[in-house]
Each structure stands twice: as structure tokens, then as C-alpha cells.
GUDRENZA-271848 format. One line per 2 residues: number of its first residue (from 1); their letters; for each residue z negated, y, x of N, C-alpha, C. Coordinates in nm, 3 decimals, padded with zeros to 5 digits, m for minus. Layout:
N
NUM> a> Z:Y:X:Z:Y:X:Z:Y:X | ...;
% end
This chain:
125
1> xx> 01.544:01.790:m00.035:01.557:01.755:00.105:01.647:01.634:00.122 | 01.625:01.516:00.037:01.694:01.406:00.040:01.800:01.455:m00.005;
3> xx> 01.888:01.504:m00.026:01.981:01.622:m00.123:02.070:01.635:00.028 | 01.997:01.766:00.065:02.081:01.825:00.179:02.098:01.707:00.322;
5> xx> 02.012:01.614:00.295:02.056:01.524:00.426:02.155:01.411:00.353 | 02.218:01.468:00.268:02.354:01.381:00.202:02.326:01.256:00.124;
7> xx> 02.160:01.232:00.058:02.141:01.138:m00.008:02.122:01.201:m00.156 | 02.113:01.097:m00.291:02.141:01.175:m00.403:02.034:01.288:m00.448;
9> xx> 02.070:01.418:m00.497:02.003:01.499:m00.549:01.852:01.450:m00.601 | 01.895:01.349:m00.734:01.780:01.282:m00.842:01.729:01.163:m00.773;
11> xx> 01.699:01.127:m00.637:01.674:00.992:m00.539:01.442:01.041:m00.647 | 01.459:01.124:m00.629:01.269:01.096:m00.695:01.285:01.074:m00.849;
13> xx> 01.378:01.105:m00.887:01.341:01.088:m01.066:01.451:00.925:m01.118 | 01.498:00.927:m01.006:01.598:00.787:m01.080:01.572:00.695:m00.941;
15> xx> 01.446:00.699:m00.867:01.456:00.600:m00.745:01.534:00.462:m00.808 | 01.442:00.378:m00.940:01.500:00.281:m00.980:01.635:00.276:m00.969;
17> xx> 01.716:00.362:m00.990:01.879:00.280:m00.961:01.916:00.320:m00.841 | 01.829:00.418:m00.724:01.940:00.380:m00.592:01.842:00.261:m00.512;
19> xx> 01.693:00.240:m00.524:01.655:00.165:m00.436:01.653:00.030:m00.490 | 01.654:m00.048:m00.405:01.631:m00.192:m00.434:01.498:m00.245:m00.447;
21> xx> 01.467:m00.398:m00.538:01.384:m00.392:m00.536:01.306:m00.540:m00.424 | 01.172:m00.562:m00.461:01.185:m00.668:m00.387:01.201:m00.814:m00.478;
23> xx> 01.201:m00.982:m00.382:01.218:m01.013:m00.496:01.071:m01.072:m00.553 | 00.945:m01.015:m00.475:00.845:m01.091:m00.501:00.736:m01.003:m00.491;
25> xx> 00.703:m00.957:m00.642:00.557:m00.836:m00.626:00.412:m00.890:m00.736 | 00.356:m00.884:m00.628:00.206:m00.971:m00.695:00.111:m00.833:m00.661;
27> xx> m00.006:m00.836:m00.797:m00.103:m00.789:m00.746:m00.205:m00.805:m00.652 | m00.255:m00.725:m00.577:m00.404:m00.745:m00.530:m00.533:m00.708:m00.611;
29> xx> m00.600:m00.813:m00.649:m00.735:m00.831:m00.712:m00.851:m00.831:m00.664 | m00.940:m00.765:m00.720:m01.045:m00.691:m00.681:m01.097:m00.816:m00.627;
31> xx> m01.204:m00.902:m00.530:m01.234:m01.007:m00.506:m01.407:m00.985:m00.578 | m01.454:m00.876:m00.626:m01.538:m00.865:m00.700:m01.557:m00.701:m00.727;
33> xx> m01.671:m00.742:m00.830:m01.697:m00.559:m00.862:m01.726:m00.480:m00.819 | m01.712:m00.335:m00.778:m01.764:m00.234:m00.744:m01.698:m00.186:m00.743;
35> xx> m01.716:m00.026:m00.607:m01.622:00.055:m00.617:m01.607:00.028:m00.470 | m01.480:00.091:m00.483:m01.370:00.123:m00.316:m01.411:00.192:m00.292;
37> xx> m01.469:00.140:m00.135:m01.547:00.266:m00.055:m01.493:00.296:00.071 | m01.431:00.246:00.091:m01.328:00.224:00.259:m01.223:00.174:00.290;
39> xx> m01.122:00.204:00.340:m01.016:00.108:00.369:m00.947:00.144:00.562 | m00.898:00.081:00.617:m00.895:00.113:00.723:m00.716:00.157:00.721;
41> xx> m00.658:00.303:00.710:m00.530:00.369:00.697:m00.429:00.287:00.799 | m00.514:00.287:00.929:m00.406:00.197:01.022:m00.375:00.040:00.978;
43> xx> m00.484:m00.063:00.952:m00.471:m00.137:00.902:m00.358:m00.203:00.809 | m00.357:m00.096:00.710:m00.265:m00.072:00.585:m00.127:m00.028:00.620;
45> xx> m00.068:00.029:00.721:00.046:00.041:00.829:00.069:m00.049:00.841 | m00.003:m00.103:00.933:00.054:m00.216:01.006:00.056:m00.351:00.959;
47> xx> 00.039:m00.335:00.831:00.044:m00.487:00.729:00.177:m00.404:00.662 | 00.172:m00.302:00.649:00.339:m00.246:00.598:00.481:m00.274:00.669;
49> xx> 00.385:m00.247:00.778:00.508:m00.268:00.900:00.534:m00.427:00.912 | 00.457:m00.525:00.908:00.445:m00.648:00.912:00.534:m00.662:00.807;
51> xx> 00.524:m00.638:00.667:00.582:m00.679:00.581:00.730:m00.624:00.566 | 00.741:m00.539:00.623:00.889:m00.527:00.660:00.972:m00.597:00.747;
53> xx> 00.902:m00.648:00.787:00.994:m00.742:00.915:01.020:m00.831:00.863 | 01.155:m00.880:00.840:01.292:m00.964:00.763:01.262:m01.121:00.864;
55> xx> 01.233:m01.033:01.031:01.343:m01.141:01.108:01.222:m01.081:01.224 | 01.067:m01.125:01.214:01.017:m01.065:01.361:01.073:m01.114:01.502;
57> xx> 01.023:m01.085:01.545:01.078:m01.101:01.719:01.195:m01.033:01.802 | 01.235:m01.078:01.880:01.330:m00.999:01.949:01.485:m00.942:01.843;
59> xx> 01.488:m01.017:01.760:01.636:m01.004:01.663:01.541:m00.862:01.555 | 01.456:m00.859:01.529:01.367:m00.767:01.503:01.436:m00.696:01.340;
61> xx> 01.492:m00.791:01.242:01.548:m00.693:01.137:01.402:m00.654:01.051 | 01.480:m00.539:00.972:01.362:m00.533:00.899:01.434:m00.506:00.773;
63> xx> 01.334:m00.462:00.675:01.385:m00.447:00.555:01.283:m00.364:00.472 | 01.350:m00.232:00.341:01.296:m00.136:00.312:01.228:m00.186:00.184;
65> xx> 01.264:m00.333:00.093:01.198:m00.335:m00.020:01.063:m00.367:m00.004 | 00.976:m00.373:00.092:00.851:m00.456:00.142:00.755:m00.324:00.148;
67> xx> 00.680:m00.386:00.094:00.554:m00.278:00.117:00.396:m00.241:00.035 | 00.341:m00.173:m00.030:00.240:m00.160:m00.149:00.296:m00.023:m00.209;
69> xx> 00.165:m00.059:m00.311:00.241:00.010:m00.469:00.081:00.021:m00.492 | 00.111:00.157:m00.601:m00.027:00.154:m00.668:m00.135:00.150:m00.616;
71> xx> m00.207:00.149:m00.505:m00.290:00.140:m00.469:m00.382:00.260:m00.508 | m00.506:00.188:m00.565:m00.599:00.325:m00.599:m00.656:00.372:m00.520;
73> xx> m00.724:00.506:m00.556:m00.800:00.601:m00.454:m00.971:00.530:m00.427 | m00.990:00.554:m00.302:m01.148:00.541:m00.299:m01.224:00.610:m00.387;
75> xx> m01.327:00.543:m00.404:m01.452:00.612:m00.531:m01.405:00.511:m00.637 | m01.278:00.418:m00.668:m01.221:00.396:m00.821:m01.339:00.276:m00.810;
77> xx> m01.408:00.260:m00.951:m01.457:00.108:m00.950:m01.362:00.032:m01.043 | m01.385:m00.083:m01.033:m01.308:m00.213:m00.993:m01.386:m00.311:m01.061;
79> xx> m01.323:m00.391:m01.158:m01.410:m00.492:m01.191:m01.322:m00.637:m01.077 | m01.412:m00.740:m01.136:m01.366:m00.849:m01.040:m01.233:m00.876:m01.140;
81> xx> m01.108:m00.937:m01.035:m01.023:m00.980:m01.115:m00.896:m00.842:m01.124 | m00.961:m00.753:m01.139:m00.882:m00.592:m01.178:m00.773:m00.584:m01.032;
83> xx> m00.668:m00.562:m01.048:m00.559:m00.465:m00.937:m00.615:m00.390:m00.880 | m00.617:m00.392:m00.741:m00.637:m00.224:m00.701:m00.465:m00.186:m00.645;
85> xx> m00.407:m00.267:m00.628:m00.279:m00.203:m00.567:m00.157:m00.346:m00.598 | m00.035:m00.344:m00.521:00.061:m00.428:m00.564:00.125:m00.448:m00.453;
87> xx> 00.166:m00.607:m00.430:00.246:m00.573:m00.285:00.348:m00.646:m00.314 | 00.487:m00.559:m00.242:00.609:m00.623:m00.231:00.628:m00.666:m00.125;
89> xx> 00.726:m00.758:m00.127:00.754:m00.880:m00.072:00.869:m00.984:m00.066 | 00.955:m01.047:00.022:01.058:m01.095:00.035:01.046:m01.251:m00.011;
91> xx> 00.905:m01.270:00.028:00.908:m01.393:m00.004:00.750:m01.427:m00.037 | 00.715:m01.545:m00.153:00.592:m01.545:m00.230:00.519:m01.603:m00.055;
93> xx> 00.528:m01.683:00.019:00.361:m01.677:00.107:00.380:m01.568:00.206 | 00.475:m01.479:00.164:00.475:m01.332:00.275:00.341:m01.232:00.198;
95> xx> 00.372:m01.248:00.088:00.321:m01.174:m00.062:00.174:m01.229:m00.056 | 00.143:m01.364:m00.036:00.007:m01.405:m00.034:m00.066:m01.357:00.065;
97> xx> 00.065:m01.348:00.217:m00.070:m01.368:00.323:m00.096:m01.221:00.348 | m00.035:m01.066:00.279:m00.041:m00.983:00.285:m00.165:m00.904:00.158;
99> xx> m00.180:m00.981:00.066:m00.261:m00.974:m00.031:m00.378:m01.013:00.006 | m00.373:m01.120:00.080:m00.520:m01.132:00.141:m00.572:m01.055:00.190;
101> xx> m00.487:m01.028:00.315:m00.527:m00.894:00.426:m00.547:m00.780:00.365 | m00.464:m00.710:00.260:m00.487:m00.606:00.203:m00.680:m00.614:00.114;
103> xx> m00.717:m00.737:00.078:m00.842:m00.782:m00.001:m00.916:m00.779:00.131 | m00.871:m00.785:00.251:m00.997:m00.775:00.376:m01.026:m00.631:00.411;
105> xx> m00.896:m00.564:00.392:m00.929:m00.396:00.433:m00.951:m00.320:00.374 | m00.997:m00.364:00.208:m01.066:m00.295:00.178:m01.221:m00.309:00.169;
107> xx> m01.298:m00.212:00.149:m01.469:m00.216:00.164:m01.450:m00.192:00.026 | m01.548:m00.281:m00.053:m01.577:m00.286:m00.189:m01.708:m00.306:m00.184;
109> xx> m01.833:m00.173:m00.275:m01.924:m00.160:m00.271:m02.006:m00.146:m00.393 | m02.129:m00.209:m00.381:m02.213:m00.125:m00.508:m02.241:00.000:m00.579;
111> xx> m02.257:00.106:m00.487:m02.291:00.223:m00.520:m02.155:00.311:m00.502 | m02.152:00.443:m00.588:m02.048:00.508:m00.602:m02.013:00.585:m00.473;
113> xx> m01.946:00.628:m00.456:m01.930:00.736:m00.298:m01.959:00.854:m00.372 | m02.029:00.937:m00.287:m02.092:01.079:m00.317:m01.935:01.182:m00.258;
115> xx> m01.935:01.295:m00.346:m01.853:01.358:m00.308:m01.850:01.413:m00.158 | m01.701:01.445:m00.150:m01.665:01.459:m00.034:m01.633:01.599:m00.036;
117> xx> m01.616:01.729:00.043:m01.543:01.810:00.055:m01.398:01.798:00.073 | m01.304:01.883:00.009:m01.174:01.899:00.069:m01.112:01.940:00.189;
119> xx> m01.211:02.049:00.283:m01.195:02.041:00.367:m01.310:01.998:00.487 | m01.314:01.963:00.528:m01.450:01.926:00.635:m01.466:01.973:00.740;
121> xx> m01.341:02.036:00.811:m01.369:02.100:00.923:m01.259:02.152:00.976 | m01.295:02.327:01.047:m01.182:02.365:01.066:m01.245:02.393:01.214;
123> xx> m01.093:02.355:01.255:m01.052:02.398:01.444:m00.994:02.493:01.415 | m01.052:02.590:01.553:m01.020:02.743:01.591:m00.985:02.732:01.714;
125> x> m00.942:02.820:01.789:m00.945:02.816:01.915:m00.782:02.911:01.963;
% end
């Protein structure tokens, strides 16, 4: 797809040499043990979107190296100290104050999450 809209063929197997990187990627650490039981999807947007912004306000640039990495799936347990994900970043207290927030949205719990179905519900109509 990235192909036919005139970008390179191999853009998924060689991202490393067309994208850039950022210049500042720190982990996020578990703030204690358990497992990931929640995270809020919008939340995690809009700290993406935050972290893209070069230049907020009306001049409004943004920029594509900013964002998370790695982030594990709910259910993973987590010791204290452990990564759950990685955030890029233009600059180290952009990187901090986004690592925090990312350590607030997630729900980190004692007990494991019970399985879920794949699908949960289907609309007819």
C-alpha cells in the first residue's frame, strides 16, 4: 500500500533507514508489581498527539519521531522497575512528563485478568 501511494516498496522491513529517529527514548517502568489490567486507548492518543507537537499553539508544528514503542498487552505481569512500553521524544522533560502520564494510564493490578472472548458482541440489524 505504502508502495502504490509512491512511498518505498520495503518502508515495513527497512523502516530503520527511511524513518527518523527521535533524539530522546526512555522507558516506562512499572511503578510496581502486578499485572496490566487497564489502560485508557484515548488517553494514550492524546499523550501521542501531545508528544508530537514540535511547536503547540497557533504555529501548531508537529513532528513524526514522537510517540510509544513496545508497549505490552493487558494481562502482561510486570515486576516493579520492569518496561511496559518506551516513549519517544524530542526532548528529555518532554520524555519525562509523558512517561509519567503514560505510568498514570495505566491500571496495574494484583490479580490476573480472566479471559476475554474475541468477539463479544455482534450487531445485526
Amino acid at each position: 500500500m505504502v508502495h502504490l501511494l509512491g512511498g518505498p516498496g520495503d518502508l515495513i522491513d527497512r523502516a530503520n533507514v527511511y524513518l527518523p529517529k527521535a533524539p530522546v527514548i526512555l522507558p516506562v517502568e512499572a511503578p510496581r508489581e502486578g499485572y496490566l489490567q487497564s489502560c485508557n486507548a484515548r488517553d494514550v492518543g492524546m499523550e501521542v498527539i501531545a508528544l508530537g507537537e514540535a511547536a503547540p499553539g497557533p504555529t501548531r508544528r508537529s513532528t513524526t519521531v514522537s510517540g510509544f514503542s513496545g508497549l505490552k498487552p493487558l494481562g502482561t505481569k510486570v515486576e516493579k522497575g520492569e518496561p511496559f512500553a518506551f516513549v519517544h521524544a524530542v526532548s528529555e522533560d518532554q520524555a519525562l512528563k509523558a512517561r509519567a502520564r503514560l505510568q498514570d494510564i495505566y491500571a496495574i493490578g494484583e490479580d490476573a485478568l480472566s479471559e476475554r472472548p474475541v468477539i463479544v458482541s455482534k450487531i445485526s440489524g
